[in-house]
N, CA, C, O and CB atoms as a CASP TS submission, in Angstrom:
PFRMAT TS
TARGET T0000
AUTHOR 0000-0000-0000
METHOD Language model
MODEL 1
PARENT N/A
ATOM      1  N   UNK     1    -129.935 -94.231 -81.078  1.00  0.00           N
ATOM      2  CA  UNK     1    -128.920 -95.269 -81.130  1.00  0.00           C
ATOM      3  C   UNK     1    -128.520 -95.470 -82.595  1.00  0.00           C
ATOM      4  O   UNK     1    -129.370 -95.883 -83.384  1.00  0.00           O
ATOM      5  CB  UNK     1    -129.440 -96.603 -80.490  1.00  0.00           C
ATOM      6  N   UNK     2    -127.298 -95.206 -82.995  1.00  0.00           N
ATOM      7  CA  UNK     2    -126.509 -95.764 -84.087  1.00  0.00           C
ATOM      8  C   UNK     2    -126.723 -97.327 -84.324  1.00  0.00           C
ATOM      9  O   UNK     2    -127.015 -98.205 -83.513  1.00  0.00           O
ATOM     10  CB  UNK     2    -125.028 -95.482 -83.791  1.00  0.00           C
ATOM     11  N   UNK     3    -126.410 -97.412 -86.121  1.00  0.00           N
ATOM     12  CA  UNK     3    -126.593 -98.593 -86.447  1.00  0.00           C
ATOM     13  C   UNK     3    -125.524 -99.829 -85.787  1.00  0.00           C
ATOM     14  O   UNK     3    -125.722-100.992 -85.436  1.00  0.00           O
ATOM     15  CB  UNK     3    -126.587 -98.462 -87.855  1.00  0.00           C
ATOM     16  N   UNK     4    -124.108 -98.797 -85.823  1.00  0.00           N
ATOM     17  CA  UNK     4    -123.234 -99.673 -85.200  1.00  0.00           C
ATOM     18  C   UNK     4    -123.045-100.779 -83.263  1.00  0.00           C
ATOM     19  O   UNK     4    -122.547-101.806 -82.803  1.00  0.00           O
ATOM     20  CB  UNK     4    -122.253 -98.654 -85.427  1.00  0.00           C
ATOM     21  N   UNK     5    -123.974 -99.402 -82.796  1.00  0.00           N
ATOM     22  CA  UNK     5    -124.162 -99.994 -81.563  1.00  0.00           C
ATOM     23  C   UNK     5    -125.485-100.785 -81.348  1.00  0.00           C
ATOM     24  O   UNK     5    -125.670-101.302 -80.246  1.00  0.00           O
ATOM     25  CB  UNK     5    -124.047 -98.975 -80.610  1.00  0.00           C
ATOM     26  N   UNK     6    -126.322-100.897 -82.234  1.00  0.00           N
ATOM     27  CA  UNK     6    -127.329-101.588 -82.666  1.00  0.00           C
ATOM     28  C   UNK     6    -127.092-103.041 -82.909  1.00  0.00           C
ATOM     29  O   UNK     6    -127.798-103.930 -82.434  1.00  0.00           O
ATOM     30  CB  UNK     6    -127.760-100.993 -83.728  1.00  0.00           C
ATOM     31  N   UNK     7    -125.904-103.256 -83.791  1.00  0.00           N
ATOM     32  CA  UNK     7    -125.567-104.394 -84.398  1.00  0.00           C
ATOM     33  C   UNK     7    -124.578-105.080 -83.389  1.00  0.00           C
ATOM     34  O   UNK     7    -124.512-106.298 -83.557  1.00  0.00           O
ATOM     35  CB  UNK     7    -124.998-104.121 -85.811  1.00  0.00           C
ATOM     36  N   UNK     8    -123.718-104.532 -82.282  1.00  0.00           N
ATOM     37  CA  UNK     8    -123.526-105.261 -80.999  1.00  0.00           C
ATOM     38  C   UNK     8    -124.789-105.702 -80.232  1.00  0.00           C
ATOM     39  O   UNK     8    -125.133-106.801 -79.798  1.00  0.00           O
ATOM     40  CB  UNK     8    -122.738-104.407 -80.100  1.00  0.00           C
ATOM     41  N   UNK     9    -125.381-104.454 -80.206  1.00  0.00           N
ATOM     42  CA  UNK     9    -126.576-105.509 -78.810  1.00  0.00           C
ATOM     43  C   UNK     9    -127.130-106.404 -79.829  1.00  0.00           C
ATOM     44  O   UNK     9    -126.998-107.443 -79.182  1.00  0.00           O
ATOM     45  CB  UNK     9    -128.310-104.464 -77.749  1.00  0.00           C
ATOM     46  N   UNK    10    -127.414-106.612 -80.433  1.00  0.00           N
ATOM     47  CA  UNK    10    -128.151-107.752 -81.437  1.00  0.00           C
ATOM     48  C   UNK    10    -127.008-109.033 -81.704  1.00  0.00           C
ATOM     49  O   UNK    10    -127.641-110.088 -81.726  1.00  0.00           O
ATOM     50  CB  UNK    10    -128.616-106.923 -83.172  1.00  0.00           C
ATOM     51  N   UNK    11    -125.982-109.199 -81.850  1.00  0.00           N
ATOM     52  CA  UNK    11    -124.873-109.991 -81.591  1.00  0.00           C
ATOM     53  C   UNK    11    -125.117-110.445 -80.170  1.00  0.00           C
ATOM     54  O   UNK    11    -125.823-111.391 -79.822  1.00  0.00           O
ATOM     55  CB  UNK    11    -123.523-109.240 -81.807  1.00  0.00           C
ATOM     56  N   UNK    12    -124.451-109.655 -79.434  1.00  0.00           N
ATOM     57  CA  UNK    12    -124.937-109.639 -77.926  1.00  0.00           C
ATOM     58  C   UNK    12    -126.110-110.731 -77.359  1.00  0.00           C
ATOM     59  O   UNK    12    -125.982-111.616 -76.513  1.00  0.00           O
ATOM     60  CB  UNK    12    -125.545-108.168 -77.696  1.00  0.00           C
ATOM     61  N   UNK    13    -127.456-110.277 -78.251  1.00  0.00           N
ATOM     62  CA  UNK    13    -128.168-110.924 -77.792  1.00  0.00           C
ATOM     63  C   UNK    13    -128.571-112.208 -78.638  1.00  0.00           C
ATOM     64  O   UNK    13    -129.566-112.894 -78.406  1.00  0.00           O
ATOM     65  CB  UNK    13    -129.017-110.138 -77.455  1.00  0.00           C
ATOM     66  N   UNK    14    -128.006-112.344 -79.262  1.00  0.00           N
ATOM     67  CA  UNK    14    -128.107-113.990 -80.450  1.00  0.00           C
ATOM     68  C   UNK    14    -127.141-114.834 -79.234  1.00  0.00           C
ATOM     69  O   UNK    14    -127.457-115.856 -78.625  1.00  0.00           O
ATOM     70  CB  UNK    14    -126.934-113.873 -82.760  1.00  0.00           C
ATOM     71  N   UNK    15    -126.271-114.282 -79.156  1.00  0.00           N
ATOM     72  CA  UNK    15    -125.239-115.040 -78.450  1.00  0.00           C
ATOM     73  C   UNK    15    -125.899-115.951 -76.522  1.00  0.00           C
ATOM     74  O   UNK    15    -125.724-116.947 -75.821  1.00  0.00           O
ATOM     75  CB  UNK    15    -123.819-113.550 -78.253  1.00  0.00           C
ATOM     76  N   UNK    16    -126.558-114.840 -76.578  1.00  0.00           N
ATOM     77  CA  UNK    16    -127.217-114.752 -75.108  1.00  0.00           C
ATOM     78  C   UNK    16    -128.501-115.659 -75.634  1.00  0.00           C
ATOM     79  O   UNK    16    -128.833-116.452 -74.753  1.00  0.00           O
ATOM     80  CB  UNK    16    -127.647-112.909 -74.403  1.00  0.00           C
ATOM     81  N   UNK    17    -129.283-115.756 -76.785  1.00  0.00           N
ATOM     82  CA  UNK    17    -129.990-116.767 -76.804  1.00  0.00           C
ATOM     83  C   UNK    17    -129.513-118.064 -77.157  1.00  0.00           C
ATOM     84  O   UNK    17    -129.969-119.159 -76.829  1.00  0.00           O
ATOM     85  CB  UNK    17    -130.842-116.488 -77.438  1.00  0.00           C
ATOM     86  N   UNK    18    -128.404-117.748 -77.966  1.00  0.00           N
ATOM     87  CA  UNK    18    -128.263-119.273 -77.795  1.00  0.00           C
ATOM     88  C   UNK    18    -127.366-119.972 -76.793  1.00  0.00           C
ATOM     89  O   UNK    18    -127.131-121.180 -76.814  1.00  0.00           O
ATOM     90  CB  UNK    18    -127.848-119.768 -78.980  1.00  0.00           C
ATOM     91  N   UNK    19    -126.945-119.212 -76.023  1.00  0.00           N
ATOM     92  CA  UNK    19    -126.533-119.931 -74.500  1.00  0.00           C
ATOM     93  C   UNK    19    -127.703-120.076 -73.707  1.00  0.00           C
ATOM     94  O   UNK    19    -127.479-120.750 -72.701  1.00  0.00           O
ATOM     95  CB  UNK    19    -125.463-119.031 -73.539  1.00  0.00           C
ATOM     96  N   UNK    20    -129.052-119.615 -73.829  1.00  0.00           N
ATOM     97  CA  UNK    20    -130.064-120.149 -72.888  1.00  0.00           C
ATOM     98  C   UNK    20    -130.768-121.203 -73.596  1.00  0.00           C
ATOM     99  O   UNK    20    -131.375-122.043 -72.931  1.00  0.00           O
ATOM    100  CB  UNK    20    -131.056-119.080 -72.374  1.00  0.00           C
ATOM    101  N   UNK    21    -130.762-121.263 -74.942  1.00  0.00           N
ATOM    102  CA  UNK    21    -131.175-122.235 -75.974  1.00  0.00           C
ATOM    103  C   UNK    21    -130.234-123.623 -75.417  1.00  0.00           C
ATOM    104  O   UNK    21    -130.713-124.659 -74.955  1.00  0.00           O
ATOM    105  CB  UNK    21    -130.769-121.606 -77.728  1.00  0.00           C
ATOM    106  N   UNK    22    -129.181-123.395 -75.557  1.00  0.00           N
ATOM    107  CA  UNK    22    -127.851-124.920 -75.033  1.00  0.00           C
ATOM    108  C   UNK    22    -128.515-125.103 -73.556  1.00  0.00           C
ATOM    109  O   UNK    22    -128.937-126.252 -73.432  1.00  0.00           O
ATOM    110  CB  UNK    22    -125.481-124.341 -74.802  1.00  0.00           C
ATOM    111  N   UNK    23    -128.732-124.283 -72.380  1.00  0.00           N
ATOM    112  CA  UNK    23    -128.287-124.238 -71.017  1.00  0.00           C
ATOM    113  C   UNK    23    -130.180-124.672 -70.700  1.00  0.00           C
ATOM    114  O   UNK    23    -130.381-124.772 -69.490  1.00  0.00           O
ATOM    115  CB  UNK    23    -127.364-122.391 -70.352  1.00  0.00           C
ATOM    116  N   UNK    24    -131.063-124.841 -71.292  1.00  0.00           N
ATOM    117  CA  UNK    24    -132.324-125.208 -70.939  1.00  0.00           C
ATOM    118  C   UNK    24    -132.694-126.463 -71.999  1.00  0.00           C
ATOM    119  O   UNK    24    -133.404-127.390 -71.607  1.00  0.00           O
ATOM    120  CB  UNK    24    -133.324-123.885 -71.009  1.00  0.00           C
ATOM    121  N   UNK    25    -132.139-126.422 -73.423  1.00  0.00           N
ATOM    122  CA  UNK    25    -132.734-127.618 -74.507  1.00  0.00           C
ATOM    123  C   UNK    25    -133.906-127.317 -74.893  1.00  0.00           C
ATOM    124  O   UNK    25    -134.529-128.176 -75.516  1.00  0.00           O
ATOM    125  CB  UNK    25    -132.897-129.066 -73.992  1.00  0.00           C
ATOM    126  N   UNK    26    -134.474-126.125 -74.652  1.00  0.00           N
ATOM    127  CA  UNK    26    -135.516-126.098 -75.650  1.00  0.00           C
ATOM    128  C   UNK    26    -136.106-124.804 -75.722  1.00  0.00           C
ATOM    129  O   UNK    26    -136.510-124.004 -74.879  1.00  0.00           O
ATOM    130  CB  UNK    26    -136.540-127.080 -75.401  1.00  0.00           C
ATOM    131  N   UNK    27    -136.043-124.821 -76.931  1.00  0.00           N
ATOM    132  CA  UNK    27    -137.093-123.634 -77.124  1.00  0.00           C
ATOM    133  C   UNK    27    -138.056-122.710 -76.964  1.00  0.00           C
ATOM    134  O   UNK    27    -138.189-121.539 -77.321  1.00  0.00           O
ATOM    135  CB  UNK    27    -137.383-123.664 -77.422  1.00  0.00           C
ATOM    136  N   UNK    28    -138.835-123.639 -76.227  1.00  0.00           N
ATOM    137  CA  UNK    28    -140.044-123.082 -75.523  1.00  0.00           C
ATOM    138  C   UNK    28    -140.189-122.973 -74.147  1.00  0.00           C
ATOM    139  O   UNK    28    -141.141-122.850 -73.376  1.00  0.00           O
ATOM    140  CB  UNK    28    -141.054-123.736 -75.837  1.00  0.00           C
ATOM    141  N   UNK    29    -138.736-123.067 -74.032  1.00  0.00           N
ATOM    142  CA  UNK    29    -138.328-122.375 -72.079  1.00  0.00           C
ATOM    143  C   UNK    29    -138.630-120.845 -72.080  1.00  0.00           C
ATOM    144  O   UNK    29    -138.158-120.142 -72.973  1.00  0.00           O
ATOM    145  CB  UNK    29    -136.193-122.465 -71.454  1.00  0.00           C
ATOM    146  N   UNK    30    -139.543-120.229 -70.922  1.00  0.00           N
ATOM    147  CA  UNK    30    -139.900-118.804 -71.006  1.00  0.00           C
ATOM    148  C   UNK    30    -138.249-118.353 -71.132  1.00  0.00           C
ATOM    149  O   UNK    30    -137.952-117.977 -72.266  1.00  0.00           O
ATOM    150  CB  UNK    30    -140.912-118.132 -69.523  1.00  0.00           C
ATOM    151  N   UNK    31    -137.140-118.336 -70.136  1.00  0.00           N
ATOM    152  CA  UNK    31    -136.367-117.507 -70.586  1.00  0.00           C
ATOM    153  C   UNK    31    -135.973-117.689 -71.983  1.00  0.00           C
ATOM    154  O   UNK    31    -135.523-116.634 -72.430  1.00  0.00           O
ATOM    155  CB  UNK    31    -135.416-117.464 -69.814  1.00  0.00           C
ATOM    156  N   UNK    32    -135.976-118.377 -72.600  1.00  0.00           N
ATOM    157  CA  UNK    32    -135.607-118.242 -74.056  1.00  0.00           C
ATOM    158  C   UNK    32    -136.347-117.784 -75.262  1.00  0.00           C
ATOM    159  O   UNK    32    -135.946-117.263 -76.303  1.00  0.00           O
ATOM    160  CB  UNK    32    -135.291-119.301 -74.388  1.00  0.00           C
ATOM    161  N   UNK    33    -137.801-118.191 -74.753  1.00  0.00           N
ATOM    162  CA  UNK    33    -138.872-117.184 -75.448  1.00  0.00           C
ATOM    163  C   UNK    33    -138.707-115.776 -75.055  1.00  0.00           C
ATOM    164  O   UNK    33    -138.873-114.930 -75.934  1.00  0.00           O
ATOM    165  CB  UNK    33    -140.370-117.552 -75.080  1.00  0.00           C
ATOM    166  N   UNK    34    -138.399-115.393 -73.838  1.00  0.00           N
ATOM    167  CA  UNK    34    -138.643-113.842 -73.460  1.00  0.00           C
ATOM    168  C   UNK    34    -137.019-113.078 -74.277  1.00  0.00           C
ATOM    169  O   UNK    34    -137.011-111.919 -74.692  1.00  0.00           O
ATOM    170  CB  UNK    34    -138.753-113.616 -71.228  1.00  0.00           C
ATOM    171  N   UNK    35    -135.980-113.866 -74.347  1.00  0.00           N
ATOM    172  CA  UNK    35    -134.836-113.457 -75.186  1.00  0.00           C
ATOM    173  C   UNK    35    -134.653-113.844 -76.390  1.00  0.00           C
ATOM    174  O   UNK    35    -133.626-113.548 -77.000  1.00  0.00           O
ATOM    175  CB  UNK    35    -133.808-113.728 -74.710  1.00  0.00           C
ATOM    176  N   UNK    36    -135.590-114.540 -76.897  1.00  0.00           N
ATOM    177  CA  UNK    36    -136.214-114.188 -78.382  1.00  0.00           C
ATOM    178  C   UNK    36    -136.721-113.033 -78.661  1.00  0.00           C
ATOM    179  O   UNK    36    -136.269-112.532 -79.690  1.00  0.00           O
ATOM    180  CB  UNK    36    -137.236-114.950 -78.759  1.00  0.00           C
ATOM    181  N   UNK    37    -137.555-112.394 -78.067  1.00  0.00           N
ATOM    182  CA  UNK    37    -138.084-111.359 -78.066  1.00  0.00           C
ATOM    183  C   UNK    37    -137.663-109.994 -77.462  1.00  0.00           C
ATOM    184  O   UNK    37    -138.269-108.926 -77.552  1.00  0.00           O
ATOM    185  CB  UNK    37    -138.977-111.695 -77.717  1.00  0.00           C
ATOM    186  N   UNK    38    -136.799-110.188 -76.994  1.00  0.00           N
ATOM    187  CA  UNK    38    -135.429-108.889 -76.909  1.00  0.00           C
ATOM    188  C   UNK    38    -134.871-108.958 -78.136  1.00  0.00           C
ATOM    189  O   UNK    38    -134.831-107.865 -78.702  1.00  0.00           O
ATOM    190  CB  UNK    38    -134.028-109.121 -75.720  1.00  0.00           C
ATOM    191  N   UNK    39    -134.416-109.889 -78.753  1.00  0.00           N
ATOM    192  CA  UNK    39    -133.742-110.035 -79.996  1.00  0.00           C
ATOM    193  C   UNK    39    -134.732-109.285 -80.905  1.00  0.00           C
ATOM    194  O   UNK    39    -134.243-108.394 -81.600  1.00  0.00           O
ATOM    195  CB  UNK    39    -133.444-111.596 -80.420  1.00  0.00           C
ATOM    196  N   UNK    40    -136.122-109.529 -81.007  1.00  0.00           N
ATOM    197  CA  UNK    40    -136.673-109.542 -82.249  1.00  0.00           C
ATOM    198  C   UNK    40    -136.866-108.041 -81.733  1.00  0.00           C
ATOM    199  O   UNK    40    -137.107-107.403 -82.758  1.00  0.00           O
ATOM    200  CB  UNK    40    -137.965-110.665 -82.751  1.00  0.00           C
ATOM    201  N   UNK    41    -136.876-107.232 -80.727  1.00  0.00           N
ATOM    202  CA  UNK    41    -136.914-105.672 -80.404  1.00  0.00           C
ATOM    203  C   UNK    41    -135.647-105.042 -81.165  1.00  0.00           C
ATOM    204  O   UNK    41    -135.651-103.976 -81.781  1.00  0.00           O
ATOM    205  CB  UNK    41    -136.809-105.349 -78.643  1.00  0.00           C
ATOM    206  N   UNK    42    -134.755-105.761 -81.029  1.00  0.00           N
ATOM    207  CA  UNK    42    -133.409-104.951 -81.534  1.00  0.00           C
ATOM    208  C   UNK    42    -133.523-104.727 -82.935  1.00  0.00           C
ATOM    209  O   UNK    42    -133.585-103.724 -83.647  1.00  0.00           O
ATOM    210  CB  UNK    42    -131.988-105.745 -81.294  1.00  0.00           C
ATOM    211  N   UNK    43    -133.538-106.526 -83.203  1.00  0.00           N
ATOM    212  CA  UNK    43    -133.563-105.952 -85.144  1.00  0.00           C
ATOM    213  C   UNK    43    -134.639-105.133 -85.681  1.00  0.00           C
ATOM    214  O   UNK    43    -134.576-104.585 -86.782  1.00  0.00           O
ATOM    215  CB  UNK    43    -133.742-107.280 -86.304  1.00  0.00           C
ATOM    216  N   UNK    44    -135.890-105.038 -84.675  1.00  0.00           N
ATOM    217  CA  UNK    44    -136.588-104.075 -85.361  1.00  0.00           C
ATOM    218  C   UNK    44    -136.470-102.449 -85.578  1.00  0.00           C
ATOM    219  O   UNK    44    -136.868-101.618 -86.395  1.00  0.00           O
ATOM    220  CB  UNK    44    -137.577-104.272 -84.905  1.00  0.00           C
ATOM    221  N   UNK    45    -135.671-102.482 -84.341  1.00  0.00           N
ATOM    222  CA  UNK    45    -135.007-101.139 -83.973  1.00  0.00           C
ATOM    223  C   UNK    45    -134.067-101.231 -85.136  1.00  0.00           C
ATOM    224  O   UNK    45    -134.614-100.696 -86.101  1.00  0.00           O
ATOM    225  CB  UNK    45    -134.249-100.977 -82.364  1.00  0.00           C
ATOM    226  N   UNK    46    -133.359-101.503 -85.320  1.00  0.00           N
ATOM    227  CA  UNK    46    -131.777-101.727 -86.097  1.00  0.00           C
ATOM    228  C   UNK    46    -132.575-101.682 -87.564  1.00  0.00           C
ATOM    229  O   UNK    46    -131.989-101.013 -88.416  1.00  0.00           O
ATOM    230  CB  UNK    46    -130.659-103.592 -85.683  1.00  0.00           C
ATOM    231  N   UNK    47    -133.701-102.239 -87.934  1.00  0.00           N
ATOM    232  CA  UNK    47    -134.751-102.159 -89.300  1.00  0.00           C
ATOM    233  C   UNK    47    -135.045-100.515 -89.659  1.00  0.00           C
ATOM    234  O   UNK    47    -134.826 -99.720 -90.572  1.00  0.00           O
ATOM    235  CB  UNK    47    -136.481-103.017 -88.891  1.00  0.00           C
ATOM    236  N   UNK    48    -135.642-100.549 -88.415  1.00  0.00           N
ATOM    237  CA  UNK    48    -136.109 -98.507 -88.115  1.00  0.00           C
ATOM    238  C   UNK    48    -135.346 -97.466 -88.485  1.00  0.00           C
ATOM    239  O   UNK    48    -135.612 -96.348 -88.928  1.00  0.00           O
ATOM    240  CB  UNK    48    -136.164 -97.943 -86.552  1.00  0.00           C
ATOM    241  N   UNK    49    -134.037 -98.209 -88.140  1.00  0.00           N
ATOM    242  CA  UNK    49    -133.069 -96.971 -88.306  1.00  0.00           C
ATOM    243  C   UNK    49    -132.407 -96.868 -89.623  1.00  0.00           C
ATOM    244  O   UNK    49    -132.064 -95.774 -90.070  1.00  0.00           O
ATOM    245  CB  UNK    49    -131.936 -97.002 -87.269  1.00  0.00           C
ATOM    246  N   UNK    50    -132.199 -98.090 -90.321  1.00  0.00           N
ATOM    247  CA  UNK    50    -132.467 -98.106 -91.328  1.00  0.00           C
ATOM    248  C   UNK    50    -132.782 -97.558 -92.457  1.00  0.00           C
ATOM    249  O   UNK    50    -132.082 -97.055 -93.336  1.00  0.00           O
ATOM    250  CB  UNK    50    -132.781 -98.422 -91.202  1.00  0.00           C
ATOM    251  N   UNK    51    -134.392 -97.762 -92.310  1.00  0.00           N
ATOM    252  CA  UNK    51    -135.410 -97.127 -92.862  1.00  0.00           C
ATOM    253  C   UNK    51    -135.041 -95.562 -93.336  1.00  0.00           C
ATOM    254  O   UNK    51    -135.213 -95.083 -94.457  1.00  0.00           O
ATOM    255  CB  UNK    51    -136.516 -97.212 -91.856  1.00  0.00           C
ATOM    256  N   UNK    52    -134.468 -94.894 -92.122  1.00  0.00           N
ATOM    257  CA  UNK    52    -134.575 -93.659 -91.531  1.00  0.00           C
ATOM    258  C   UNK    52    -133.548 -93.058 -92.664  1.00  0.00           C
ATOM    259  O   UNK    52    -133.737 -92.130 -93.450  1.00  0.00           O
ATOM    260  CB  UNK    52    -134.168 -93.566 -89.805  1.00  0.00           C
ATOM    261  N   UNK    53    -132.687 -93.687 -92.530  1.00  0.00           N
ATOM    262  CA  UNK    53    -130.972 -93.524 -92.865  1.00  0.00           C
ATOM    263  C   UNK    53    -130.934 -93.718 -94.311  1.00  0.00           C
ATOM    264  O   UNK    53    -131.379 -94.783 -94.738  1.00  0.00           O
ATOM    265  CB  UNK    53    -129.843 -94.765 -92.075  1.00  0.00           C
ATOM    266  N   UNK    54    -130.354 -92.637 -95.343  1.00  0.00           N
ATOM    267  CA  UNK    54    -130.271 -92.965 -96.245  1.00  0.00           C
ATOM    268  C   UNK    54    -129.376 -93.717 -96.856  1.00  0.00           C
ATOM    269  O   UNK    54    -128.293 -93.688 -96.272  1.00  0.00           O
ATOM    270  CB  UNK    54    -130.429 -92.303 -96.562  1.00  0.00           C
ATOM    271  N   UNK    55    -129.402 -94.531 -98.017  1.00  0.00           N
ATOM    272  CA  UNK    55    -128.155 -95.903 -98.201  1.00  0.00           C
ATOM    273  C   UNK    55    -126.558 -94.677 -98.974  1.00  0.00           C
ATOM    274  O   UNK    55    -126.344 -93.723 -99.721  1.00  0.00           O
ATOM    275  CB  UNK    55    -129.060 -97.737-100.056  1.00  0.00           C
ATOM    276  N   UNK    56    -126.017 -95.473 -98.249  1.00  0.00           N
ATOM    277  CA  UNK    56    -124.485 -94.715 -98.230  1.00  0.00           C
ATOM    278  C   UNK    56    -124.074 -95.742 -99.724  1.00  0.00           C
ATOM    279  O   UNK    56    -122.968 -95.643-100.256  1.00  0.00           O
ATOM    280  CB  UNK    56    -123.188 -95.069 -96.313  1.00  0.00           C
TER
END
């Protein structure tokens, strides 16, 4: 996966947490913990590739 399609699903999914963040009020609702942690998969992915990739 490219950095560019990386940086949609990670948009994607900020957006998607914070509509379950508004749509429950708190934080420590499992769905919003478990799409915290989709989030924090992406940027690590999106970190990785990174890494990988030399700076243009």
């Amino acid at each position: 996966m490219d950095c560019g399609e990386l940086k949609l699903q990670i948009e994607a999914a900020r957006q998607k947490l914070y509509q379950l963040k508004m749509d429950y009020g708190n934080l420590l609702h499992p769905h919003v913990i478990q799409q915290s942690m989709v989030l924090d998969d992406l940027i690590n992915q999106y970190n990785q590739v990174k890494i990988k990739k030399p700076i243009e």
